[in-house]
C-alpha positions in Angstrom: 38.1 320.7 14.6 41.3 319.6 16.2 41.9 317.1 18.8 42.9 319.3 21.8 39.3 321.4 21.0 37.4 318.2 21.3 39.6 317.3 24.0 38.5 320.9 25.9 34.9 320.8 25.0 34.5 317.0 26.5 36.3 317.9 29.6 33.9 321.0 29.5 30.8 319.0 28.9 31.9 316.4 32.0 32.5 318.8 34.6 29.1 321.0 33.7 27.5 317.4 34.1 29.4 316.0 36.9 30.8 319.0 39.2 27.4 321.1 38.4 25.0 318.7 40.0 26.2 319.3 43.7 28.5 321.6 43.7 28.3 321.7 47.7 30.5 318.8 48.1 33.2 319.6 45.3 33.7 323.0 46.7 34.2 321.5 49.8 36.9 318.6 48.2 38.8 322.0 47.0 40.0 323.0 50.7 41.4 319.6 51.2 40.9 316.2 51.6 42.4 314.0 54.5 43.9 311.1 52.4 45.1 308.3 54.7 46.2 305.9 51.6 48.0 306.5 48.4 47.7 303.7 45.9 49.7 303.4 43.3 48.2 301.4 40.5 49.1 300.0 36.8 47.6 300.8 34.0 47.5 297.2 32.5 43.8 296.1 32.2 44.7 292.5 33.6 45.0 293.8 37.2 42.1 294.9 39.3 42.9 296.5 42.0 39.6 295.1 43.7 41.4 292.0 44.1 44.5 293.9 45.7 42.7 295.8 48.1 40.5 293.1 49.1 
C-alpha cells in the first residue's frame, strides 16, 4: 500500500470517529466561526504555548 493510501484511510478513519460522533456542532463550525485571536505558533517541541498564553 503506499503512503498517501494510508495517509487517506487514517484521515478517513479520524473523521468517521471524531466528526461522526456529533455531527450537530461540526456542521455548525462549517458556516463560520467568530475567531477573535490568531496565534501563530512554532513547531519546536521546546515551546508550549501554555506558557505564552498564560
Amino acid at each position: 500500500m503506499a503512503n498517501t493510501d494510508r495517509l487517506i484511510e487514517g484521515f478517513q478513519r479520524f473523521k468517521k470517529q471524531y466528526f461522526g460522533q456529533d455531527s450537530r456542532l461540526y456542521a455548525s463550525m462549517k458556516t463560520g466561526q467568530p475567531a477573535k485571536t490568531l496565534m501563530v505558533g512554532c513547531c519546536d517541541s521546546r515551546v508550549d504555548p501554555a506558557i505564552l498564553t498564560d
